[in-house]
C-alpha positions as CSV (number, residue, x, y, z in Angstrom):
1,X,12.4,26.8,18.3
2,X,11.2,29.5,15.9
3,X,13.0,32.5,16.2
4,X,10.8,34.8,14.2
5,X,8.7,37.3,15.9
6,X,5.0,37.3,15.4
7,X,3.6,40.6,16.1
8,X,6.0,43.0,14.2
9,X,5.7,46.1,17.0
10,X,7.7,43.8,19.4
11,X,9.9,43.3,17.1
12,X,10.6,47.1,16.3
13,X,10.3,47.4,20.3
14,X,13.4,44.9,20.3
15,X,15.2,46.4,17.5
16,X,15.0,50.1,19.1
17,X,15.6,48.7,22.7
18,X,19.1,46.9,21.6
19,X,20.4,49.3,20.1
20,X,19.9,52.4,22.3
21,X,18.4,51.5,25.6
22,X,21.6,51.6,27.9
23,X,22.7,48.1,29.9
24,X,21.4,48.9,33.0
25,X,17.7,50.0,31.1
26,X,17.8,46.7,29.5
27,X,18.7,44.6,32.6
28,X,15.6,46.0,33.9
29,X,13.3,45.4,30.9
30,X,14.4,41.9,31.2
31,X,13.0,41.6,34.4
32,X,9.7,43.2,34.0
33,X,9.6,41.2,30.6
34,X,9.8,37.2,32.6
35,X,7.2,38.7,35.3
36,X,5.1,39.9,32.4
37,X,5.6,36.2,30.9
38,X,4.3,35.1,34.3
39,X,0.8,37.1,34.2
40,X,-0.2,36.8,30.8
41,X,-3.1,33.6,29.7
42,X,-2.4,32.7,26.4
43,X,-6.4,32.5,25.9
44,X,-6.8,36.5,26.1
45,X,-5.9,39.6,24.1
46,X,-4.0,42.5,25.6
47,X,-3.4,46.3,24.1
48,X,-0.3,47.1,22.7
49,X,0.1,50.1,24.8
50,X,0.0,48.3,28.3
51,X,2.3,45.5,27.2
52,X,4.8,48.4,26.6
53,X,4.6,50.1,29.2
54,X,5.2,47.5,31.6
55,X,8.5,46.8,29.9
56,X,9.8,50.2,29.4
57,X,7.6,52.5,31.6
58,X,6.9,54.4,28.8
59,X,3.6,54.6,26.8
60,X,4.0,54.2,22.9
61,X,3.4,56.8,20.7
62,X,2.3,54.4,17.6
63,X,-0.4,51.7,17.5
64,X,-1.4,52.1,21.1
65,X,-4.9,50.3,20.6
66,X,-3.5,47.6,19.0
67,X,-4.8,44.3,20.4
68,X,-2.3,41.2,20.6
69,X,-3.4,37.8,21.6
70,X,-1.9,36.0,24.3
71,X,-0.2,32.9,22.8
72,X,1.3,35.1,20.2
73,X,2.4,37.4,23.4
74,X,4.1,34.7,25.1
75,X,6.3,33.3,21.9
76,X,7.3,37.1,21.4
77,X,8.1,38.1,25.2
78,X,10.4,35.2,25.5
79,X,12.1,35.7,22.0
80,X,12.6,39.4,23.5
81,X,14.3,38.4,26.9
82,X,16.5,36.1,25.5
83,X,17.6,38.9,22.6
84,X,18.0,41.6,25.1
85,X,19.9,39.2,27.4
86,X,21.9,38.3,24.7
87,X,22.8,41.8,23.4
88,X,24.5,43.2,26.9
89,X,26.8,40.0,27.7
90,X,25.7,38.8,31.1
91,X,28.0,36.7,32.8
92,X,26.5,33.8,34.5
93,X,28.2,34.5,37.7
94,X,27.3,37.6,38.4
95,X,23.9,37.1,38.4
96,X,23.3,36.5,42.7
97,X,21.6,32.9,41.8
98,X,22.5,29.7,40.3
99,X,22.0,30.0,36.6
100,X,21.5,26.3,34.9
101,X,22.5,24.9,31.2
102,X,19.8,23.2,29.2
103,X,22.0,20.1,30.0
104,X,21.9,20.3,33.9
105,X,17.8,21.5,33.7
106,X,17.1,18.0,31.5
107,X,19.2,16.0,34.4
108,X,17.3,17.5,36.9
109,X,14.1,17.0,35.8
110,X,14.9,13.5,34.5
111,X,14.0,14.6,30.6
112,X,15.6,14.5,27.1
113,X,16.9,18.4,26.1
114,X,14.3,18.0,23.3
115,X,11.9,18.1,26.3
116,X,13.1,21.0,27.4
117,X,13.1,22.7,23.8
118,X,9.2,22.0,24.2
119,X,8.8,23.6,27.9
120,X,10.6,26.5,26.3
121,X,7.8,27.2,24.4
122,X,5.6,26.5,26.6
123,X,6.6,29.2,28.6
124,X,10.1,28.0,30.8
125,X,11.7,31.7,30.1
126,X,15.7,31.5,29.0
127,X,18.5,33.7,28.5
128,X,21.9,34.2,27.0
129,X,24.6,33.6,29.6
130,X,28.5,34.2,29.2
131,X,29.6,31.3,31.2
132,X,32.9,30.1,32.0
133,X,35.5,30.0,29.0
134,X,33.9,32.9,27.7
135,X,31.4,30.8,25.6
136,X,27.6,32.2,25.4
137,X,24.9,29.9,25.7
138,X,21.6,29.8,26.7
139,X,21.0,29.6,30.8
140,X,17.7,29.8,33.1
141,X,17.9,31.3,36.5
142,X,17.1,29.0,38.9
143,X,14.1,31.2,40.1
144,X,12.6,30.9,36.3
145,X,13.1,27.1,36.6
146,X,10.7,27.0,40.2
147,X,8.4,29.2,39.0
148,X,7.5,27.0,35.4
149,X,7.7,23.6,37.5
150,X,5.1,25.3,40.2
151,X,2.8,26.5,36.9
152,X,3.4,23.1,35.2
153,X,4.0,20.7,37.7
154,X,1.9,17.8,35.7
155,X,3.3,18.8,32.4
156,X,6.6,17.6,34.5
157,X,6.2,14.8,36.1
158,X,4.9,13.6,32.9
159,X,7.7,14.8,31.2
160,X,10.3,12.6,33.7
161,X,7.5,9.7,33.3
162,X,9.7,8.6,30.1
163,X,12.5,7.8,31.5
164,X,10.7,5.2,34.0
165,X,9.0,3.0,31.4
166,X,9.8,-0.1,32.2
167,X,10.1,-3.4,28.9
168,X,6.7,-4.3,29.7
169,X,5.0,-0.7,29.4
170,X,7.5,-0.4,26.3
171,X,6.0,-3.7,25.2
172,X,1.9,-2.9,25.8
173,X,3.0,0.4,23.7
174,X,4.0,-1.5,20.9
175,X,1.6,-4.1,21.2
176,X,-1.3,-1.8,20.9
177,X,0.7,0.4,18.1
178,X,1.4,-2.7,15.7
179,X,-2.4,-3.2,16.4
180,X,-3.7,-0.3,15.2
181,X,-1.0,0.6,12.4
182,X,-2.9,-2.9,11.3
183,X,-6.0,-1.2,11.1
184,X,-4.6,1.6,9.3
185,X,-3.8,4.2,11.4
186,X,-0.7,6.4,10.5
187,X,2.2,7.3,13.3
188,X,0.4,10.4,14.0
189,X,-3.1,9.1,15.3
190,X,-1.8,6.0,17.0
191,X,0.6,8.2,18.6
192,X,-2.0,11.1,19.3
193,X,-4.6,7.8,20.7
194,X,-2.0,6.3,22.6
195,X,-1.0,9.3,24.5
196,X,-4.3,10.2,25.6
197,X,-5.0,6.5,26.9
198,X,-1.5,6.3,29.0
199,X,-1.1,10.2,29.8
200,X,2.0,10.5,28.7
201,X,3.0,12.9,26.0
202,X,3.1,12.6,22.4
203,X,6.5,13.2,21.8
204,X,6.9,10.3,24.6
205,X,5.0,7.7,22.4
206,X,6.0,8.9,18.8
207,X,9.9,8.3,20.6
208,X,9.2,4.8,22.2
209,X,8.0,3.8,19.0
210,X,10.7,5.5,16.3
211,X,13.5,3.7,19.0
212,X,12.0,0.6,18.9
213,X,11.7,0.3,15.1
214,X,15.4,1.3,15.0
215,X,16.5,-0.8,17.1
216,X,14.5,-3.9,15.0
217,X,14.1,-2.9,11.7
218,X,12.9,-6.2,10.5
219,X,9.4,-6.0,12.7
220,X,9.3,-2.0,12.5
221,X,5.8,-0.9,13.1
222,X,6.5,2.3,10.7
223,X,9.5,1.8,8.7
224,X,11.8,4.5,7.7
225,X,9.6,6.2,4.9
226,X,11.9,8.9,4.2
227,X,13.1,7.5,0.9
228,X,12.2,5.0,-1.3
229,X,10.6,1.4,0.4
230,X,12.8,-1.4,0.0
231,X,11.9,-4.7,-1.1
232,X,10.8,-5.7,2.3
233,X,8.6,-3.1,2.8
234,X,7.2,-3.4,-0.7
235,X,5.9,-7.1,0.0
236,X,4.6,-6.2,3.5
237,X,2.2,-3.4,2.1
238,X,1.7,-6.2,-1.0
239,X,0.4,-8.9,1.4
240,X,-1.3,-6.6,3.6
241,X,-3.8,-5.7,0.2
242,X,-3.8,-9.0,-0.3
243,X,-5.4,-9.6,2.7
244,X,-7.9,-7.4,2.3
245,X,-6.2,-4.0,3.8
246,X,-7.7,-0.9,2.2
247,X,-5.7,1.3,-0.1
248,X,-6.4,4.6,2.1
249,X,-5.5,2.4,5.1
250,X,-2.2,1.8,3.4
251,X,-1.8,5.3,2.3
252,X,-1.8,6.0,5.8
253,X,0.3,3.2,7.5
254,X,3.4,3.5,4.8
255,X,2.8,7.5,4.4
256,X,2.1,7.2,0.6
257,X,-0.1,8.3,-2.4
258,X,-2.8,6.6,-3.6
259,X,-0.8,6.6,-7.3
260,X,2.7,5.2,-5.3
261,X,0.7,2.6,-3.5
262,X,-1.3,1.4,-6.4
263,X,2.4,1.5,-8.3
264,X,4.0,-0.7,-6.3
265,X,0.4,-3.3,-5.8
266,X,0.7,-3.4,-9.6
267,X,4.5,-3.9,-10.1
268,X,4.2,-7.0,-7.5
269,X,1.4,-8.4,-9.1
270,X,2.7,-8.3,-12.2
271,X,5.9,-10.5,-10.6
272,X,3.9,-12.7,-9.3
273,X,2.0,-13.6,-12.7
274,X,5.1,-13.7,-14.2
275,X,6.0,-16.5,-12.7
276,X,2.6,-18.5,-12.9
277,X,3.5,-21.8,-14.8
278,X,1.7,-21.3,-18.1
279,X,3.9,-24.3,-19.7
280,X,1.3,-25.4,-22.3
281,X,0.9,-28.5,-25.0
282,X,1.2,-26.6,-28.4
283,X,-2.0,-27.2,-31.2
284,X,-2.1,-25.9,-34.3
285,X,-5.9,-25.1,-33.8
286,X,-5.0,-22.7,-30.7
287,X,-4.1,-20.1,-33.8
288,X,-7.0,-20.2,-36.1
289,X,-9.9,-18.6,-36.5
290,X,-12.5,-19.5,-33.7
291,X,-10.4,-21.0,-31.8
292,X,-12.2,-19.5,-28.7
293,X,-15.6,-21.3,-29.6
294,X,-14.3,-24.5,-30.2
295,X,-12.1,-24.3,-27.4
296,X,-14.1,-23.1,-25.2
297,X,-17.5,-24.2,-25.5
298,X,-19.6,-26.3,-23.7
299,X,-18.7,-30.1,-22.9
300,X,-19.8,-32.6,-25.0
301,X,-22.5,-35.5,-24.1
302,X,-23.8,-33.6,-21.2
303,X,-26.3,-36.7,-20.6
304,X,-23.1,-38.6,-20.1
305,X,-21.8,-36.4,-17.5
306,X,-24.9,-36.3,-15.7
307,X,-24.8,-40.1,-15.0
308,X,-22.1,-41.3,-11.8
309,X,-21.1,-44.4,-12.1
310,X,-22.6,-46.9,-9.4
311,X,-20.9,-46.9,-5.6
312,X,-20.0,-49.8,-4.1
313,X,-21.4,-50.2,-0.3
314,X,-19.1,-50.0,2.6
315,X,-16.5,-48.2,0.6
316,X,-14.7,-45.4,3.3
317,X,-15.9,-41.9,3.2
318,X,-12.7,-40.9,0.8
319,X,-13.2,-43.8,-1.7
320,X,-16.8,-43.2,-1.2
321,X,-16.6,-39.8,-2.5
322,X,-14.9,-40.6,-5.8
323,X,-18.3,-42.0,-7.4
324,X,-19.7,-38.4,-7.2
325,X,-17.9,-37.8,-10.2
326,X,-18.5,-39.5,-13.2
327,X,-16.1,-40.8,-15.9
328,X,-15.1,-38.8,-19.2
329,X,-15.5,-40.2,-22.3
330,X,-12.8,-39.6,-24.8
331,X,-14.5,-37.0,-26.9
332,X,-15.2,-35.0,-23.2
333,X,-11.3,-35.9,-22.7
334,X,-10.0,-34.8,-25.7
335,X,-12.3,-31.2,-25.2
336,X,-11.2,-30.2,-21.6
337,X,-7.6,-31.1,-22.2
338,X,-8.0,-29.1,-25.5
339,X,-9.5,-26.3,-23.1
340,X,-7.3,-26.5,-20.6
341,X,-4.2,-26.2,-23.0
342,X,-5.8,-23.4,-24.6
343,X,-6.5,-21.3,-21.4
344,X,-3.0,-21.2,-20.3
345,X,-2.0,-20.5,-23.7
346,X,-3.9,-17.3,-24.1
347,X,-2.9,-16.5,-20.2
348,X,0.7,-16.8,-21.7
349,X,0.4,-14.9,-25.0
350,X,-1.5,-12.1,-22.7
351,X,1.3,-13.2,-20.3
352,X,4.3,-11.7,-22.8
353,X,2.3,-8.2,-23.6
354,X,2.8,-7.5,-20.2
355,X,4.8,-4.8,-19.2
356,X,6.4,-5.0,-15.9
357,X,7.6,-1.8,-15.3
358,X,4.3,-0.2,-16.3
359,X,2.2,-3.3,-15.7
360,X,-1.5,-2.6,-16.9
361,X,-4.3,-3.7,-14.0
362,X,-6.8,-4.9,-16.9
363,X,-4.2,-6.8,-18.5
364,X,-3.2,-8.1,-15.5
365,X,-7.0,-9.4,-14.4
366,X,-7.2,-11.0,-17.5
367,X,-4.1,-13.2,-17.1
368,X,-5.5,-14.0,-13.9
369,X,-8.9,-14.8,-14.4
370,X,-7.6,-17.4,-17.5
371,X,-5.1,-19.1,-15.1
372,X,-8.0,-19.5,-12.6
373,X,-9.6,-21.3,-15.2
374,X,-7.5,-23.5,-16.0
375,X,-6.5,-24.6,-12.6
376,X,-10.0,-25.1,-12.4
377,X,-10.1,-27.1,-15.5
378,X,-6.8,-29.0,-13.7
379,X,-9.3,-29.9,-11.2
380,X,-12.2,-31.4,-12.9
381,X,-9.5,-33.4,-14.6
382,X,-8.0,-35.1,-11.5
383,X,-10.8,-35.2,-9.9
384,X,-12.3,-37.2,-12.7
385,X,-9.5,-39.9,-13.0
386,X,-8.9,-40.3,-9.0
387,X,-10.5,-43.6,-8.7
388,X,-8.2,-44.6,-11.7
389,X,-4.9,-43.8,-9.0
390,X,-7.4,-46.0,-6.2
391,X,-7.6,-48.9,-8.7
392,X,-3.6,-49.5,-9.4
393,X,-3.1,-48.6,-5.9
394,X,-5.0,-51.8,-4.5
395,X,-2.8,-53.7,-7.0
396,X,0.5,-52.4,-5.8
397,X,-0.3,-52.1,-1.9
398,X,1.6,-54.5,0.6
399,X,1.2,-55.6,4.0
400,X,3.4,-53.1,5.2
401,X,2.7,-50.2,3.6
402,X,-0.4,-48.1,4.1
403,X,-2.8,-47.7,1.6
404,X,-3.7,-44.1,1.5
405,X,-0.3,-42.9,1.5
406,X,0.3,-44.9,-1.8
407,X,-3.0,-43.2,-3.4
408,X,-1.4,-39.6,-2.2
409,X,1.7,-40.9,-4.2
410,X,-0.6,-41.8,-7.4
411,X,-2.2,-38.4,-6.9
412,X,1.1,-36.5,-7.6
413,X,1.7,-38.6,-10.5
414,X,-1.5,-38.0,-12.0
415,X,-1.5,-34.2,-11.4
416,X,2.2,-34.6,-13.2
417,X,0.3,-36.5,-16.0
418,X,-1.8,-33.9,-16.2
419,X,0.3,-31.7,-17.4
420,X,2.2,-33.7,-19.9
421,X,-0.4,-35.3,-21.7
422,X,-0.5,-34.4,-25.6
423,X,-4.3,-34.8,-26.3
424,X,-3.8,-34.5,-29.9
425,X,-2.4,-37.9,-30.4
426,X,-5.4,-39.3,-30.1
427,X,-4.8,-41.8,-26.8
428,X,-7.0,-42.1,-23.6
429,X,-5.7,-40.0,-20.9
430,X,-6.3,-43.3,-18.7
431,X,-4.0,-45.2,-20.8
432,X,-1.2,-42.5,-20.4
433,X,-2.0,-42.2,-16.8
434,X,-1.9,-45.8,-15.8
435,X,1.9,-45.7,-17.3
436,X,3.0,-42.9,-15.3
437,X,1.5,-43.9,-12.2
438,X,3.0,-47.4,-12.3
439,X,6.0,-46.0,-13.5
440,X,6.3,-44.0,-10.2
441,X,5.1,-46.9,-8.0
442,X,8.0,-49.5,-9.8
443,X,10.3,-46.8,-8.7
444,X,9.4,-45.7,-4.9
445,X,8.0,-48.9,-3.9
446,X,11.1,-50.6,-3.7
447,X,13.2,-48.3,-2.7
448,X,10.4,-47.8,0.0
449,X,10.7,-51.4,1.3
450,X,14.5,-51.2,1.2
451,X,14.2,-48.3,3.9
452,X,12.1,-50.0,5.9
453,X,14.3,-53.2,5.8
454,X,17.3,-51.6,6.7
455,X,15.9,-50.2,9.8
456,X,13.9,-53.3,11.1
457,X,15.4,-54.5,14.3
458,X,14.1,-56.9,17.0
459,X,13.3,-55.7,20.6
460,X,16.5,-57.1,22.2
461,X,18.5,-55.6,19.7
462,X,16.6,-52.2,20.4
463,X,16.6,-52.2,24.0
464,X,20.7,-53.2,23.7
465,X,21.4,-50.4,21.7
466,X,19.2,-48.0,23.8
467,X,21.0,-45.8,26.2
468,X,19.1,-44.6,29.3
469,X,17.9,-41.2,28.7
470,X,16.7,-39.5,32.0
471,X,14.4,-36.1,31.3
472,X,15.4,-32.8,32.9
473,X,12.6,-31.2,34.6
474,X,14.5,-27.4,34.2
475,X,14.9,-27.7,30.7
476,X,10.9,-28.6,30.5
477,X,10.2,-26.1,32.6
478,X,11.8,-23.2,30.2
479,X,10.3,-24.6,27.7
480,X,7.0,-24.4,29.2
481,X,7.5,-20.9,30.3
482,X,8.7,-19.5,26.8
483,X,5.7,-21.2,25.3
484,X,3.2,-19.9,27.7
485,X,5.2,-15.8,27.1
486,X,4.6,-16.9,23.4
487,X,1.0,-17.6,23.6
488,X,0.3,-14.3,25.8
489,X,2.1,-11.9,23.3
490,X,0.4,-13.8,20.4
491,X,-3.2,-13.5,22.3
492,X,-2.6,-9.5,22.9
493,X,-3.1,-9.1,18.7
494,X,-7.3,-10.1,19.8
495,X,-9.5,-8.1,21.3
496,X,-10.7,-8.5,24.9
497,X,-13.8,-11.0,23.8
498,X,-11.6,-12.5,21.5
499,X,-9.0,-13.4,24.1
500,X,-11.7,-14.4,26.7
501,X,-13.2,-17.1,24.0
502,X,-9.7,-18.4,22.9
503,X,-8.8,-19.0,26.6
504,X,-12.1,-20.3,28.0
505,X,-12.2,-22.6,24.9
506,X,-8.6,-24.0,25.5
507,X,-8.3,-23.9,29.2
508,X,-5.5,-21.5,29.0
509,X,-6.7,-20.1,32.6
510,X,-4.6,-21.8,34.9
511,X,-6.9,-24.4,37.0
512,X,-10.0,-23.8,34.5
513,X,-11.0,-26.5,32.2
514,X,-12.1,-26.0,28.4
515,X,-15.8,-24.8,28.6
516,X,-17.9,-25.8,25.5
517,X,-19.4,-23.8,22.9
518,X,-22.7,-23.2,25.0
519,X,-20.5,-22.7,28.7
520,X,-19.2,-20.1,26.7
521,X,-22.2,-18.6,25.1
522,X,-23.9,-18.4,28.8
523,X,-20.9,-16.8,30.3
524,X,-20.7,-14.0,27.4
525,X,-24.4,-13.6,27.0
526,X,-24.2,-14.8,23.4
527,X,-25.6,-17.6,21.0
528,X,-23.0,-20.7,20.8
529,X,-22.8,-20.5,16.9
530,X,-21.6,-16.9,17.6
531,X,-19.2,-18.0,20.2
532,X,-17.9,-20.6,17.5
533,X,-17.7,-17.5,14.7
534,X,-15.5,-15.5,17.3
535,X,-13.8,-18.4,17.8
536,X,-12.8,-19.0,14.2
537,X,-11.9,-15.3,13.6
538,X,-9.6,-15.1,16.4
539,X,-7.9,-18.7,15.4
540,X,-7.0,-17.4,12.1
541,X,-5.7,-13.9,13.4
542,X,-3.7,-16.1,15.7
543,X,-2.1,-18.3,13.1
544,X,-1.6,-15.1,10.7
545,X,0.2,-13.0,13.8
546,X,2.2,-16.4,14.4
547,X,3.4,-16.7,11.0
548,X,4.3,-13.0,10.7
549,X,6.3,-13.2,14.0
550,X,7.8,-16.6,13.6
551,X,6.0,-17.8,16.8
552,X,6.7,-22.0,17.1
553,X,4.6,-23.3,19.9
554,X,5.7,-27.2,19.9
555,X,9.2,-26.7,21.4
């Protein structure tokens, strides 16, 4: 509570009552103080001079026109009852009526004695007591208790309404507070918002929520933000900008600067590109004069490129797809493996200016844009030599192996290849490709064939070695039920039409079937490509909020 006075004559008024006004005066003046308490609307003004006189009978002699507001009034009246109560040592016996601690008032009522702290000043009048033992504290008279609970009787009940939440209210409150500290939202408006939807308090909300992040610090919704954020905290507001979050949303949610949160964006960034692999083939030419232009210039033979070589019919759609792209001859070899070599080069001489305690943003999106290029350049690469990885493929396939897994192998090795391959030597990427690829087929083939060998048994031999496993339907049935409470906590993150899509879509309505696209559509009043936008949306919040939670479904 704050002691101070506000309007300095009641403050002289206290000062001049304490220290002459006899006991018995003062005894009285406390009286006609609470009744004042009682009368007075915190919305009004009221002269000095009748304020006075209803506490000491007397009419002032200085600043009797002066006006004092209401709300003011109230904070000073009850600073002055407790003062004069505490200046004459009233024992709590004595008094003709029970007198009640701040302890016994908060068990009563079914609150926390911070709640009471607030109904203090709101207008629940106290007093000094000397109660048993000698010790003072502060009381209440059991007739100032009844008369604030009959002038506040919803501030009250809502007050003991705390106390009664049950885990699933705790749970909604949560819910809906990790949604909107999402959206940006800082603890004070979610839990100003929340409070008005629920009618309960703010104190009650902005409690739930601190408890709950105490009690599981690894899913807080607001993190202690005291002191410095840890290095948990520091990749959570990371990701969140990497998803798109706004830097004044994240101001808000982690109760930071704009300079502190663009800090820590940078200084995680630069971590990251720090550890991009820049591992490069050295050339001489990377460090001479126009090396960008030759380096980076256009392909050569563009004619060439232009032409795809011919498809042969009833190929599958994947093999199919491979003729798109035409083969390089091995000047347009020798130029994008010179460019891609060069790119990560200058991403990894860029790469050593950077500092990371004081990481420079241009720098940074300099780095990043060159290593985007050369992945890029990667690309066109592979996807340049796949049908070369299809073609020893069909010679190394066997009955019992399946084809497109052995073309994923080759893949790897040719993305390894990739890599490794010194263009200045002169030889055809295809030839150093073919050797690698082979290389890795000689070696996981066989090994391949071994597994499978080892593991081949006949039927008999299965069913021998079989033993009877029977299910148990109470174990599938708890599995069923913790997947279906997963599912509903998961499906609270969407909003109400993106719930209704996801479960009409996927029958997650008990006894309702999956409804198409256009059921959907009709039943929402909507198109069916917006159903299937929705749709989409809320599939990848899903997967995101099951990630961040560590949800598993398939139990």
């Amino acid at each position: 509570m704050i002691r101070a006075y506000t309007i300095p004559a009641l403050d002289r008024l206290r000062h001049q009552q304490v220290r002459f006004a006899p006991r018995e005066v003062r005894l009285a003046q406390i009286e006609a103080a609470e009744r004042l308490i009682a009368e007075i609307d915190p919305d009004k003004t009221y002269p000095y001079e009748y304020i006075a006189f209803r506490i000491t009978t007397f009419r002032p002699e200085t600043e009797p026109n002066a006006k004092l507001a209401g709300a003011d009034l109230l904070h000073d009246l009850r600073l002055l009852v407790e003062d004069l109560s505490d200046s004459i040592d009233v024992l709590a016996d004595a008094m003709g009526e029970p007198v009640l601690t701040v302890e016994q008032v908060a068990k009563q009522f079914n609150v926390s004695t911070k709640t009471i702290s607030r109904w203090r000043e709101s207008g629940l009048v106290s007093r000094r007591f000397v109660f048993a033992g000698g010790r003072k504290r502060v009381g209440f008279l059991r007739s100032s208790v009844d008369r604030f609970v009959r002038a506040n009787q919803a501030r009250v009940e809502r007050g003991a309404k705390f106390s009664q939440l049950t885990d699933l209210q705790r749970d909604e409150l949560v819910e809906h507070a990790r949604r909107m500290a999402t959206d940006g939202s800082c603890a004070t408006e979610v839990s100003r918002c929340l409070a008005a939807r629920t009618g309960r308090s703010v104190e009650t909300i902005r409690t739930t929520l601190r408890q709950f992040d105490k009690d599981h610090p690894e899913l807080a919704i607001f993190p202690d933000l005291d002191g410095p954020l840890n290095e948990q905290q520091r990749k959570k507001l990371y990701d969140e900008f990497r998803r798109g979050v706004s830097v004044d949303k994240l101001m808000k949610r982690f109760a930071r600067t704009k300079t502190t949160v663009y800090r820590i964006i940078n200084e995680l960034r630069a971590a990251e590109i720090m550890e991009l692999p820049l591992e490069f083939i050295p050339n001489d030419r990377f460090k001479r004069k126009g090396a960008d232009a030759a380096c980076l210039g256009p392909m050569p033979d563009a004619d060439t490129l232009s032409k795809k070589a011919r498809r042969p019919a009833g190929l599958p759609p994947y093999l199919a797809s491979l003729y798109e792209m035409p083969l390089l001859t091995r000047e347009q070899e020798q130029h994008i493996f010179r460019k891609y070599n060069y790119l990560k080069y200058k991403a990894d001489k860029l790469r050593k200016e950077l500092d990371v305690r004081r990481p420079q943003a241009t720098l940074m999106d300099e780095i990043e844009a060159l290593h985007r290029q050369a992945v890029e350049t990667k690309n066109e690469i592979a996807r340049a030599n796949l049908r070369l990885v299809v073609s020893i493929a069909k010679r190394h396939v066997t009955p019992d192996q399946n084809f497109f897994e052995l073309v994923s192998d080759g893949n790897i090795s040719l993305l390894k290849s990739i890599e490794k391959f010194d263009f200045a030597r002169g030889n055809k990427f295809s030839t150093y490709a073919t050797w690698a690829i082979m290389k890795n087929f000689a070696r996981s083939i066989p090994g391949e064939t071994k597994h499978q060998s080892r593991f081949r048994t006949s039927s008999d031999e299965l069913f021998a070695l079989t033993e009877e496993l029977r299910d148990n339907p109470t174990q599938h049935e708890n599995a069923q039920r913790l997947r279906e409470a997963n599912i509903q906590r998961i499906l609270r993150r969407l909003d109400e039409r993106e719930q209704q899509i996801v479960i009409s879509r996927f029958g997650l309505e008990r006894g309702v079937e999956p409804l198409t696209l256009k059921e959907v559509g009709a039943k929402l009043g909507v198109t069916k490509e917006r159903v299937r936008q929705i749709e989409v949306r809320a599939l990848s919040k899903l997967r995101q909020v099951a990630k961040e939670e560590q949800v598993t479904l398939d139990i």
